[in-house]
DRENSE-766030 format. One line per 10 residues: number of its first residue (from 0); their letters; for each residue x, z, y of N, C-alpha, C, O, CB. Coordinates in pm, whole numbers, plus 50000, padded with zeros to 5 digits. Atoms other than C-alpha are relative to their C-alpha. Last residue first. Glycine has a CB too. Layout:
<lumkols>
NUM = a = X:Z:Y:X:Z:Y:X:Z:Y:X:Z:Y:X:Z:Y | ...
</lumkols>
This chain:
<lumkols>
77 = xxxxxxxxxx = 50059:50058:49863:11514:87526:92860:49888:49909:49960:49823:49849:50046:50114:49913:50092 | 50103:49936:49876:11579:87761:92604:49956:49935:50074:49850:49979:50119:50040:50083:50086 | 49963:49985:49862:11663:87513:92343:49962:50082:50077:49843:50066:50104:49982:49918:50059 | 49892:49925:50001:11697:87485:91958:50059:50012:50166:50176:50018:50205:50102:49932:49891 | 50010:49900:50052:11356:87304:91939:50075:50112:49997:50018:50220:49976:49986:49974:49922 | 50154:49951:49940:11358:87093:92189:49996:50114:49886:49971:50226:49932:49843:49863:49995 | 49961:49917:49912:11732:86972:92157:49863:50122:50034:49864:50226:50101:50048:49902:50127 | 49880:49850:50036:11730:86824:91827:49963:50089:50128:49929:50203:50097:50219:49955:50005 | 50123:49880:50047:11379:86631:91993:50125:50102:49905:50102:50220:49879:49825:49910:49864 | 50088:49876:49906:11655:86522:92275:49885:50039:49883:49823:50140:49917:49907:49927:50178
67 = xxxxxxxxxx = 49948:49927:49951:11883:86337:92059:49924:50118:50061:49935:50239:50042:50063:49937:50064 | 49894:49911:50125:11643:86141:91849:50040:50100:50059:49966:50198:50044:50142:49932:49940 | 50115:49913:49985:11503:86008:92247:50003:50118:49845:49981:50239:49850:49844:49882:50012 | 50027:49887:49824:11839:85929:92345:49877:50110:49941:49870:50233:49942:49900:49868:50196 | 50096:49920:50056:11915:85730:92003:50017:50131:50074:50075:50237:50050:50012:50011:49847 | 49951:49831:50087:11962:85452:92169:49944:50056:49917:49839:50024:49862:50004:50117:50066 | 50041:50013:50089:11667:85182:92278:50135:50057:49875:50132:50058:49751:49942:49863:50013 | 49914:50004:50091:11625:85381:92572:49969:49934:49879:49859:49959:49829:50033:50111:49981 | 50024:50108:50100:11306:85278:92757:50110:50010:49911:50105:49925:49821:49990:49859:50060 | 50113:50107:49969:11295:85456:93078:50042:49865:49887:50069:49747:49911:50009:49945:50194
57 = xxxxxxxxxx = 49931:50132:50089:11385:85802:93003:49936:49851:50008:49818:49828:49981:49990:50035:49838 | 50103:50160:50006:11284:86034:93273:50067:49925:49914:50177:49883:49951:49984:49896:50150 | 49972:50152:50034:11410:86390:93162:49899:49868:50008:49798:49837:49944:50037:50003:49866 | 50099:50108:50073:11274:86705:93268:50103:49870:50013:50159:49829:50115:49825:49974:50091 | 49983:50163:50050:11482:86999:93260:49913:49951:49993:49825:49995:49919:50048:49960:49888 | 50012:50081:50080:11386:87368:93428:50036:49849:50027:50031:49789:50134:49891:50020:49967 | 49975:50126:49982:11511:87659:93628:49934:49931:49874:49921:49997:49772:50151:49978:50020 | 50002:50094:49894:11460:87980:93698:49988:49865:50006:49940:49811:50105:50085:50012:50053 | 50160:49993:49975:11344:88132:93336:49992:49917:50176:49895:49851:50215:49932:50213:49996 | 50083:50141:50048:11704:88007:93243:49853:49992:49977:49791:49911:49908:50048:49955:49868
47 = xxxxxxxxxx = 50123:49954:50074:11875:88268:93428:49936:49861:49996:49917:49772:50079:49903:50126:50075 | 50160:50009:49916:12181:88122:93610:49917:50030:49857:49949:49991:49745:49947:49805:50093 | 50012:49834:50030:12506:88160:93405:49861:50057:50033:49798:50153:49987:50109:50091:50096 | 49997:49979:49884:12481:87759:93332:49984:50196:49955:49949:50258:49855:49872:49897:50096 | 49899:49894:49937:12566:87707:92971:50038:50039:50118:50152:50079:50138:50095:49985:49972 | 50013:49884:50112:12246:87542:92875:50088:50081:50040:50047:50186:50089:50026:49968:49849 | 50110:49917:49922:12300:87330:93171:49937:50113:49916:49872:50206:49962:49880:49903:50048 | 49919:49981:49892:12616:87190:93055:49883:50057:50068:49907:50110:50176:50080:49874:50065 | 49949:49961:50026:12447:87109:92715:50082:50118:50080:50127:50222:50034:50021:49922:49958 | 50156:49923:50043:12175:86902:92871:50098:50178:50008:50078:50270:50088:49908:49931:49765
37 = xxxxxxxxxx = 50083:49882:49882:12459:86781:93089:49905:50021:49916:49805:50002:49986:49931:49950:50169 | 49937:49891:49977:12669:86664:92752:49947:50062:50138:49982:50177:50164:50144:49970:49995 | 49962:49931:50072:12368:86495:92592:50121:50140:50027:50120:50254:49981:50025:49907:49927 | 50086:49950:49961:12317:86311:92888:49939:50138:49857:49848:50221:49861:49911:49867:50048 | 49953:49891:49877:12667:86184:92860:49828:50114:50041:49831:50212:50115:50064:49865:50188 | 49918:49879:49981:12636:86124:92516:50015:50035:50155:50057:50143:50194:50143:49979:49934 | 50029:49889:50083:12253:85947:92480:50127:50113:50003:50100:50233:49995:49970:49942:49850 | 49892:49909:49942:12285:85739:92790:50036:50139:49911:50083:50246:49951:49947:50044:50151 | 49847:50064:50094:12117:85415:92660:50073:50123:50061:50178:50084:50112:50091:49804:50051 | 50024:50153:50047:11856:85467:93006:50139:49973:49934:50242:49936:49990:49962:49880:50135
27 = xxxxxxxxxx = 49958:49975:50081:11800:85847:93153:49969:49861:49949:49852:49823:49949:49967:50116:49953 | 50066:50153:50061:11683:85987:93474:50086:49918:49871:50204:49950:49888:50002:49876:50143 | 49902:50049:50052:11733:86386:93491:49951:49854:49965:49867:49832:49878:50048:50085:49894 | 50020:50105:50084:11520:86592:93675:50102:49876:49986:50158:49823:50082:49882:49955:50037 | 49890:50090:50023:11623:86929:93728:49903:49915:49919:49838:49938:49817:50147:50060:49925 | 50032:50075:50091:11351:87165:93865:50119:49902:50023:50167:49871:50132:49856:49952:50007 | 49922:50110:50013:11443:87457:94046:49936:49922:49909:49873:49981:49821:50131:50025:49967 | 49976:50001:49849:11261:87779:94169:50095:49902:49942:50207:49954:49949:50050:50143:50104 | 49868:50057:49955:11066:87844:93812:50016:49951:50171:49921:49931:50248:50021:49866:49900 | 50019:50129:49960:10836:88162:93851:50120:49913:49966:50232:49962:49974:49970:49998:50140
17 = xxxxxxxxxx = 49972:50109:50150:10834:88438:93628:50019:49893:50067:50042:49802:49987:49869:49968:49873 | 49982:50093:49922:10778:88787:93874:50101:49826:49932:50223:49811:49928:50072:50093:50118 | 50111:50081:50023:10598:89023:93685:50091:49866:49969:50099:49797:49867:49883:49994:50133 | 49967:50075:50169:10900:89231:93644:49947:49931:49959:49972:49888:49846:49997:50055:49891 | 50155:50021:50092:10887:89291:94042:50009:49930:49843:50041:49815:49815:49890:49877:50097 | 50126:49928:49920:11168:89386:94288:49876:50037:49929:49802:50134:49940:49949:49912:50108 | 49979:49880:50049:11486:89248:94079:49883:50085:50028:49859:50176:49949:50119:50052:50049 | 49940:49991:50174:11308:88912:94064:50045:50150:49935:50010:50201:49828:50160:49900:49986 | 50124:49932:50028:11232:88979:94440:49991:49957:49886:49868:49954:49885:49883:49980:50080 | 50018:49884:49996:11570:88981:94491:49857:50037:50010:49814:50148:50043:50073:50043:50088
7 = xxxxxxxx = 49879:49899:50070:11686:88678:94335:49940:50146:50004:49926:50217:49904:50163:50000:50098 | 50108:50049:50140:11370:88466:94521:50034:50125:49845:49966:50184:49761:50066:49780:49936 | 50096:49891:49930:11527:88638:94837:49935:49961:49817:49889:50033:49728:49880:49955:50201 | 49957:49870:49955:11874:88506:94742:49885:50075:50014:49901:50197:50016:50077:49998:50123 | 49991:49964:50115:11725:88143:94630:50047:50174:49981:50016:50230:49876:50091:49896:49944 | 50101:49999:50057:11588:88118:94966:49990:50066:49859:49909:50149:49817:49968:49884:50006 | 50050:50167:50042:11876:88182:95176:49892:50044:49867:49891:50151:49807:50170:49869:49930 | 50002:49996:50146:11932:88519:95348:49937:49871:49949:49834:49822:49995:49921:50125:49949
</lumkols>
């Protein structure tokens, strides 16, 4: 049984049980639509969105990356 499978079933096991078991980090430079459409694309994963979380490295966009992402912070589960 693989990790995420046991993690699964002790999720159904215990209502406590909150942990994230993924972290997505996302590196990020002038990339405001494509990183705009995986934010988006991870919003509509089927996966429970108490498993997993986004962090974004942005390393200096002078876009409007960082604009983009405070829309997203408020109107986001993740």
């Amino acid at each position: 049984m693989s990790n995420l499978k046991k993690v699964t079933q002790a999720d159904i096991n215990k209502d406590n049980f909150e942990s994230v078991i993924l972290s997505i980090v996302i590196p990020s430079y002038n990339s405001v639509k494509l990183l705009s459409r995986c934010i988006n694309a991870l919003e509509n994963q089927s996966a429970k969105k108490k498993f997993f979380e986004i962090a974004i490295a942005d390393d200096g966009s002078t876009d409007e990356t960082l604009e983009m992402l405070g829309t997203f912070k408020p109107r986001s589960e993740l």
